[in-house]
N, C-alpha and C positions, 0 to 999 in steps of 0.2 A: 501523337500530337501532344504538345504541351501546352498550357494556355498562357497567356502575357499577365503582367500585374495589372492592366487596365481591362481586364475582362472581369465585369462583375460578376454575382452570384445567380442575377437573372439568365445570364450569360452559359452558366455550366451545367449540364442537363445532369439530372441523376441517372447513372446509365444501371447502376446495377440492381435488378430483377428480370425476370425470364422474357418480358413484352420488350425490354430492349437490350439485354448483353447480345453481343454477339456471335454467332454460334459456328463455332470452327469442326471442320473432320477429323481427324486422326492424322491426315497428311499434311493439313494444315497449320496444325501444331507441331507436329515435326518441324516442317519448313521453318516455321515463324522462330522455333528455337536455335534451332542450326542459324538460321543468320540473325538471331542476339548474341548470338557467341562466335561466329567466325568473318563478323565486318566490323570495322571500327566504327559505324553507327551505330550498332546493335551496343558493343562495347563500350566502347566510351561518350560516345554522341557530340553535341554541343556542348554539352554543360557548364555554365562558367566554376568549376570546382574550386578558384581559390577565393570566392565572397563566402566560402563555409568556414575560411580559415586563415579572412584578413583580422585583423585586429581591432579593437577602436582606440587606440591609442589618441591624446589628445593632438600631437606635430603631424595625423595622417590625415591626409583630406578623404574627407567623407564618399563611397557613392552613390550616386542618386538612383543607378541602373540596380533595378530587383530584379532576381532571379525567376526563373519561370515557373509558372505552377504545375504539377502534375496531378492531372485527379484519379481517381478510381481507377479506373483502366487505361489511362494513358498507356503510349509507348514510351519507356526509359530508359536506359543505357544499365546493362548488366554492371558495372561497375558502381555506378550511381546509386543500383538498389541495395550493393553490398555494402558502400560507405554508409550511407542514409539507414540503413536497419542493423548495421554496429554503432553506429549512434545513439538509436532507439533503444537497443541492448544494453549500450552504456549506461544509458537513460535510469535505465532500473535495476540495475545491477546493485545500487546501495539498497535500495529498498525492499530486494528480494532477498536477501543475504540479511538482513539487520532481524527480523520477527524469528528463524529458526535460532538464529544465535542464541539470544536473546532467551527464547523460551528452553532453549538447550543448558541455558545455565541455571534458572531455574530446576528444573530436573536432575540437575548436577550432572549431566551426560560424559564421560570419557571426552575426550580430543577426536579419536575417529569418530564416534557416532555426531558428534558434531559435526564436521566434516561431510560424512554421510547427507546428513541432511539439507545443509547448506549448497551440496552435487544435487540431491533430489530435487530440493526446490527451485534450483534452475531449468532441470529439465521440465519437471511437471509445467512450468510458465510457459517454455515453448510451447508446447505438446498442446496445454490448454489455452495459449493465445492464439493457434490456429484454428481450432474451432471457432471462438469468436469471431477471425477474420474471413474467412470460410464462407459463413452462413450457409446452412444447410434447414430445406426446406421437407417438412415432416408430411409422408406420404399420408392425400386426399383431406388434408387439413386446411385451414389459411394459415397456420402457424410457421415459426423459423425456432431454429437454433440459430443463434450469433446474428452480429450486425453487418457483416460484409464491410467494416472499415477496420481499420489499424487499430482496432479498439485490445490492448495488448492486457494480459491480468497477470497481478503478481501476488508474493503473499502477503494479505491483511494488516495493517497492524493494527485495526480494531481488535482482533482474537489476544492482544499479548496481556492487556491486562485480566481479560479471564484468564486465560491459561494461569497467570504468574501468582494471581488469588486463589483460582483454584489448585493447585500445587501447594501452597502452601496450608491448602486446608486438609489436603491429602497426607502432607506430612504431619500434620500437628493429629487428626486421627488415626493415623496408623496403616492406611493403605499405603505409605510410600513406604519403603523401611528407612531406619536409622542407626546409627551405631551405638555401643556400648558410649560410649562420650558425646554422644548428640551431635556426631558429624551426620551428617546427612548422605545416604547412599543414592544413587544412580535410579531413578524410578520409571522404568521401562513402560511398567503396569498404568502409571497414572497419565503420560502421555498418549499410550494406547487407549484408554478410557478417554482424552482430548476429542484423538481424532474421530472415534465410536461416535461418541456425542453430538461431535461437529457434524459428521456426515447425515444421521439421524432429523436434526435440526435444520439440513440446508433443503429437505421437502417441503418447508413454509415457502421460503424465497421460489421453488421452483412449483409451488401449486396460487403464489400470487401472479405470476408471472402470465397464466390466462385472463388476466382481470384486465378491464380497459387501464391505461396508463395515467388517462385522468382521473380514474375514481382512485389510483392510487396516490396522485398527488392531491388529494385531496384528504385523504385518509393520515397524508402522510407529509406535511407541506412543510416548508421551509423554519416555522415555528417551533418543530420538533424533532427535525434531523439538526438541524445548526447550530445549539448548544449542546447535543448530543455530538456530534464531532467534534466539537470545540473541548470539550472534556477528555475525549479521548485524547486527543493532543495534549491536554495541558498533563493526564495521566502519563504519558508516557517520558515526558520531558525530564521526569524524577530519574528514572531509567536512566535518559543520557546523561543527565548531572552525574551519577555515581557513577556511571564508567568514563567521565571525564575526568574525574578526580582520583582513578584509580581502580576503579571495578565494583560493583554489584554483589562481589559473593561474599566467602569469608572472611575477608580483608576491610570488607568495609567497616567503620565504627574504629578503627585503630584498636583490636584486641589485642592485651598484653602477652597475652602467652600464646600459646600451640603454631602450629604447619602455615598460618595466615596471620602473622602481624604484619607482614608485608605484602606488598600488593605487583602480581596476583597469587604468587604465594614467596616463602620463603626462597624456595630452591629455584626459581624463575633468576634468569638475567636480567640485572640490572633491576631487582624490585629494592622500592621503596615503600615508606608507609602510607597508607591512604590519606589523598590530601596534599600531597609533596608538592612544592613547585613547577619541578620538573614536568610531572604529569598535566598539571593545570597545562604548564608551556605549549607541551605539545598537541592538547587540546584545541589551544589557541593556534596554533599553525596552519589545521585544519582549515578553523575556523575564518582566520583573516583572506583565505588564499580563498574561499568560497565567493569573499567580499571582493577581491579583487577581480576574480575573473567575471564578476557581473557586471565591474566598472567598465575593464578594460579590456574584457576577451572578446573575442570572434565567434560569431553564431554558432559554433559549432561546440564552441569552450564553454556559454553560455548555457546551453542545454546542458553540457557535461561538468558543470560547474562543482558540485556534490564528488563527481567521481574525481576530479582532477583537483580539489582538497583534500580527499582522502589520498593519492597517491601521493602528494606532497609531505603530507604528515608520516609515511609508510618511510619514506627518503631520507628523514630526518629520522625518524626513529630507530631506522638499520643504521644508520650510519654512528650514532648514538650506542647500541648496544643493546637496546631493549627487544628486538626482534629472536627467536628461538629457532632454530630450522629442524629442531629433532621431530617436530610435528611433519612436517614438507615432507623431510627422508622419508620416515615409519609409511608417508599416506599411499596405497597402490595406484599404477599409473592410471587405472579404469573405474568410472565405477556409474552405477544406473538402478534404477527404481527398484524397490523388494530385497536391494545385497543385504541390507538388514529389515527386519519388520518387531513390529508392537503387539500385542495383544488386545484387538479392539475388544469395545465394553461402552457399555452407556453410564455415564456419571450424573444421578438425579441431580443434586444440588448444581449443573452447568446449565441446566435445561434451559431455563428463562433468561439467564444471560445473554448464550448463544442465541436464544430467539431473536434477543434486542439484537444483536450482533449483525442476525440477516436483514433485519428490517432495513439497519442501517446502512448496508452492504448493498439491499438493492436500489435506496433511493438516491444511493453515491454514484449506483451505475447506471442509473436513469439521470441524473447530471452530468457525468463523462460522459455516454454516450451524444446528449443533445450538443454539447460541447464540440465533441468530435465530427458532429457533423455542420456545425458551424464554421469549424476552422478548413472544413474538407469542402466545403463549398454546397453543400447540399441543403436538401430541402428539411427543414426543423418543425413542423406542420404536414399533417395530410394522413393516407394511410399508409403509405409508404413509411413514412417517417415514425408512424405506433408498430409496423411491424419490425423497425430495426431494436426499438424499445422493448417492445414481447420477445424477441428473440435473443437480444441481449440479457435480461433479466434472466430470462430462462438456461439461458448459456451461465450465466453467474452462477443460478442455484446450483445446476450441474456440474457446473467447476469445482464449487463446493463440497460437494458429496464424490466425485473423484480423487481430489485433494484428497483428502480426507483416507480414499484406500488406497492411495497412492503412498502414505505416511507421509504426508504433509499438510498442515493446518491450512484452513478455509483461503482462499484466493477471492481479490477484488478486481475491478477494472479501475487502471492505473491514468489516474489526471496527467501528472506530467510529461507527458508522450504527447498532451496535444500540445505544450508550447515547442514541442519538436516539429511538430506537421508547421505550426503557425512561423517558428523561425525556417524551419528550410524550405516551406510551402510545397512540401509534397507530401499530397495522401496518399499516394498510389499503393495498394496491397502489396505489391510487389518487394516495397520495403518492409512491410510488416511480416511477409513472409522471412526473408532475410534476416531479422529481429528474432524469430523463432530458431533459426537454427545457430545465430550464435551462441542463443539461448542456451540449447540444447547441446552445443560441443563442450561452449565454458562448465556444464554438470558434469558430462562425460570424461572428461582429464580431471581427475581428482584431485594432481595436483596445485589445480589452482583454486579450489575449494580450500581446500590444506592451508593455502599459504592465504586466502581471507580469512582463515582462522583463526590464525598468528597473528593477526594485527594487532596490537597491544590495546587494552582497553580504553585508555585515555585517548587515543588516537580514534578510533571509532567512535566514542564517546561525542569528541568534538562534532562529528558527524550529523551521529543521530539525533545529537541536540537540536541541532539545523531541521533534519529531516521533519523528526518530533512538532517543533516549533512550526513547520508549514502548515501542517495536519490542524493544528490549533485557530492558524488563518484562517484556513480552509472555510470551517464551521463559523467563523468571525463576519467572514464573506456571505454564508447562507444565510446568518442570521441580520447584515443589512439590506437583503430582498424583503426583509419583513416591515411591513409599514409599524411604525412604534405606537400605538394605539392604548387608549388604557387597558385595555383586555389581551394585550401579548407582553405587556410590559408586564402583568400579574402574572402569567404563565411562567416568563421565563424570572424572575424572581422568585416563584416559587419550585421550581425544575434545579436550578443554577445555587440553590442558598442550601438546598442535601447534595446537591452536586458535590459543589468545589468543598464541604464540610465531607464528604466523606472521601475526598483525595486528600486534605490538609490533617485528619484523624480518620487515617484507614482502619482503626480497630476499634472507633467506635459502637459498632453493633456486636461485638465479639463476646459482651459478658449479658445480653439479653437473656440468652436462653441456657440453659444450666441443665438442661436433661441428661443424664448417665448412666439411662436404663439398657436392654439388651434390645428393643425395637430399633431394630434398623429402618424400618421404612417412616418412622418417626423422627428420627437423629435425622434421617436422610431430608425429609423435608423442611426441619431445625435449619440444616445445613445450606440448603438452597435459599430460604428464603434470607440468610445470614451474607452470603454471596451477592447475592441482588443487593440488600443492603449498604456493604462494603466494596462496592463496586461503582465509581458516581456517575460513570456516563448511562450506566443498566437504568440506573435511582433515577438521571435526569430524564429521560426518556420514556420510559413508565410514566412520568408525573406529566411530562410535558405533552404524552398522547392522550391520556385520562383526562385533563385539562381541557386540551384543545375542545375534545368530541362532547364534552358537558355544558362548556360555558357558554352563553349565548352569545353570536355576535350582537357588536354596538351598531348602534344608528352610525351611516358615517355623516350625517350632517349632524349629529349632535357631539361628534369626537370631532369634526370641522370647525364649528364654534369654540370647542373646551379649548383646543391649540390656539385660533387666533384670539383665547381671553388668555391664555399663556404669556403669548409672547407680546400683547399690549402690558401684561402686569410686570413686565420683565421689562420693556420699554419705561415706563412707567419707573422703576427702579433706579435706570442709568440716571 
């Protein structure tokens, strides 16, 4: 059964938990499979398949007729779940791909272990976005693992600006090695100390995750996640600028001499200096082609709007010169979880970061999920509705600490999957299971990990910048649920003013402390607290949680009065 666009939400029961899913034999899941796959209703169904991939052009007449919805358990056309959850897969494919890169050059990682990780972190997203959609119910508890909807997770990109501080603290002390000339080597050690760390850190997220859902949005309210992401976004944007304009590594800056005056090094095809036209150009390729298909694409273009920029920019820039295929050849046709591994290790000075990391990780996935269950038609109140919450939270922290020994940084639960459910109006699992195993072949063929690797910097750049840039909304969006009061407008002025000061001078906290004795677990606390420091969304959120739980709330009829003498003395002025 599908339901119509005129069936409201009154309308669609929530079917999934054990008092009403319904409960098939062994033969009757055979049956019911055998003819999803050997009738053309099972197969292909009704479905009107080309309103995912009319256009909005402005000489096309519009339709008025919307597609059908499919909820939770619907019956839907095996074909329908495979296009609808490559969709989905599409959906996050830049997102999943952009934090390993990224922290892989940081690390200065070879081309394969790049690679590597990039195949990893696809798979691990399947693997752990079926759990979440799964939900599995923890024996003679009331608790769940996962939320039982299309709730998909990918990797973080809150973790990249820890990682990318932290790494660089690793090498300026010594734990990463360097060369006789200050190239920087390969530091296996200091990512392995990431994931230790991160996994260590993600039993907060998974020991909040018993706690009512309200006392945690109250602990935890929109005051103090929302220019906490908002920083992250604006932290990471620097990220795409430099690889818009030519790369992040040793290229950047236009050094006179050595192996990187050009970008991304000398011996690369078709390098230029950092900053070149060119590279802006293709930047911009990206970029406009993202603009466009928002204008003028097709539901289906629209979701995929990110991936089908970046392919544009890939089209242009092979044909250009700048693409390399020695990386494609060298990569093996296979590859899957453990072909390489790290040496875990706990790194003191990550400790408080990552904490902030999960805090923010789970009140993201306590927003997606209610989200997800908005656009999926379900109920967003009840108990039903705090256990898809405790289940998801707890599925996050989990994911977390898997990630992590799986050799992949911390995983979140992914927003933009639900303007997929809301444009093609199907929630059905069905597609989210599907989503998982694209998930998981696109890891498994390494060569197409290989050849995201190859994309040339300026070209992802354009990308991430976009990406980046959303992250930044995101938290812009949290923080207009906030009523602007005099006592939140003091919080986040005082949160946002060591914020954005210690993204605009990231080394301002770096000549505080001057210790260079032989106590390590001194240096090491030096080190941490120097991190939190230089780190602005750690700094904003620290301030902005201390804040909240100290200050009293105002009378609201006397912040009632202060606004209407506002805007009479404003009136008054005109």
């Amino acid at each position: 059964m599908a339901y119509t666009a005129n069936d409201g939400p009154q309308d669609l029961p929530d079917r999934i938990g054990d008092e009403s899913s319904p409960k098939r034999s062994i033969g009757q899941h055979i049956s019911h499979i055998t003819k999803a796959f050997t009738t053309k209703q099972g197969l292909i169904g009704t479905y009107d398949y080309a309103f995912l991939f009319k256009p909005n052009l402005p000489f096309m007449k519009k339709s008025t007729r919307r597609a059908p919805f499919f909820g939770l358990q619907d019956s839907m056309p095996v074909v329908l779940a495979l296009l609808l959850g490559f969709q989905h897969a599409l959906a996050m494919l830049a997102g999943v791909i952009t934090p390993p890169i990224i922290i892989s050059n940081s690390a200065n990682f070879t081309a394969d272990t790049t690679q590597y990780l990039v195949s990893t972190s696809l798979i691990v997203c399947g693997i752990l976005s079926s759990i979440q959609i799964t939900r599995f119910h923890i024996y003679k508890t009331p608790y769940y693992i996962g939320t039982g909807l299309i709730s998909v997770v990918g990797t973080s990109f809150a973790i990249i600006p820890i990682a990318t501080n932290g790494l660089a603290q690793m090498y300026a002390n010594g734990m990463c090695p360097t060369a006789s000339d200050g190239t920087k080597l390969p530091c296996p050690e200091g990512y392995g100390a990431i994931l230790g760390t991160a996994s260590l850190c993600a039993l907060l997220e998974i020991g909040l995750s018993f706690m009512s859902p309200n006392l945690l949005k109250k602990l935890f309210p929109p005051i103090v996640t929302g220019p906490t992401v908002m920083l992250i976004g604006v932290h990471l944007i620097e990220s795409g600028f430099k690889g818009w304009a030519g790369g992040s590594g040793g290229c950047y800056g236009r050094p006179e001499t050595g192996p990187f005056m050009l970008c991304p090094s000398n011996s690369a095809p078709h390098a230029l200096p950092w900053g070149s036209a060119e590279f802006i150009g293709l930047g911009f390729s990206v970029f406009v082609t993202i603009i466009l298909c928002e204008r003028f694409g097709s539901p289906i273009m629209k979701s995929l709007s990110v991936v089908v920029g970046l392919l544009v920019g890939c089209i242009i820039a092979a044909s250009t010169g700048y693409f390399s295929n020695s990386g494609i050849n060298a990569a093996p046709v296979a590859s899957f979880i453990w072909v390489k591994t790290f040496p875990l290790s706990v790194y003191g000075p990550m400790i408080l970061p990552l904490l902030a990391v999960y805090l923010i990780l789970m009140m993201e996935a306590i927003g997606d999920i209610t989200a997800t269950c908005d656009v999926s038609r379900l109920q967003v109140e009840g108990k039903l509705f705090d256990s898809r919450i405790q289940g998801g939270v707890l599925a996050d922290g989990l994911n977390g600490m898997l990630a992590g020994l799986c050799t992949i940084t911390p995983m979140s639960t992914f927003a933009q999957n639900n303007g997929v459910i809301a444009l093609t109006r199907c929630a059905n699992r069905k597609a989210g299971y599907a989503c998982c195993f694209f998930l998981i072949i696109m890891g498994v063929f390494s060569k197409f990990a290989a050849a995201l690797t190859s994309i040339p910097a300026s070209v992802l750049g354009g990308m991430t910048t976009f990406l980046f840039s959303s992250v930044a909304v995101s938290g812009m969006r949290i923080v207009s649920t906030v009523p602007f009061t005099r006592r939140t407008r003091f919080i986040l002025t005082a949160a946002l003013s060591l914020g954005f000061g210690a993204i605009l001078v990231p080394d301002w906290f770096s000549y505080v402390f001057t210790y260079e004795g032989d106590n390590k677990a001194k240096k090491g606390f030096f080190d941490a607290i120097a991190l939190v420091m230089e780190t602005g969304f750690a700094l904003t959120a620290f301030i902005a949680l201390a804040l909240n739980l100290s200050l009293p709330d105002e009378d609201a009829g006397e912040e009632t009065e202060s606004l209407a003498g506002d805007e009479r003395r404003s009136d008054d002025e005109e």
